[in-house]
N, C-alpha and C positions, 0 to 999 in steps of 0.2 A: 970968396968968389970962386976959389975951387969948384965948390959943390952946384955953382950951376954950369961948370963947364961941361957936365955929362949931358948932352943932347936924348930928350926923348923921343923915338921912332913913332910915326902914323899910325894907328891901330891896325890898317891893312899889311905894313910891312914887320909890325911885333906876331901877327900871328904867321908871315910865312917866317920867321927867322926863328919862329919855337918849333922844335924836332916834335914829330908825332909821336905817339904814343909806343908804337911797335918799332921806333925808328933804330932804337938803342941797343935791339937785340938782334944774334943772330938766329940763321933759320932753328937750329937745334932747339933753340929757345923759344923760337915763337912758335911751333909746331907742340911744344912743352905745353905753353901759357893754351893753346886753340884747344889742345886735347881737354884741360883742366875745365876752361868754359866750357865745355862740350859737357863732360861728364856731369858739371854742374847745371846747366839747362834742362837734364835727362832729370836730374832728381829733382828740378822743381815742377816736372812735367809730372813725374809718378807722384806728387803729393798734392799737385791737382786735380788730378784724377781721381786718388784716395778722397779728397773734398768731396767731387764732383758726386762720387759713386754713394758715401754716406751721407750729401745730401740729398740725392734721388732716394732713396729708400727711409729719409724720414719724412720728404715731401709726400712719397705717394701711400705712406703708412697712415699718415696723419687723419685723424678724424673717422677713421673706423674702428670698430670695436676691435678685440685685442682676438676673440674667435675667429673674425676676419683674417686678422693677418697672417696667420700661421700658412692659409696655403688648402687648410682641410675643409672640409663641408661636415656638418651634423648630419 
């Protein structure tokens, strides 16, 4: 009988009664963790981009001859 004396909480009051994510830390730390995200967003930005730029230059390559793409004329 023990084991059901633990009452379970409404769903509405289990979620305000769990601490948020950033709650645990202080500012030193979460100014730590925002710079980290940060830095990390920027490098998924430059390897998008790196995508985006190697795939515009095989899209607009594509389907010409190989004396076309260089740029020269005969």
């Amino acid at each position: 009988m023990a084991e059901n004396d633990a009452r379970t909480l409404p769903p509405a009051k289990q979620a305000a009664a769990r601490p948020s994510f950033l709650a645990g830390l202080n500012a030193l730390e979460t100014i730590i963790v925002a710079v980290i995200a940060l830095v990390a967003l920027a490098g998924l930005l430059m390897i998008a981009k790196g995508l985006i730029l190697k795939s515009d230059g095989a899209f607009f390559s594509a389907g010409r001859p190989v004396w076309e793409q260089s740029g020269t004329t005969a």
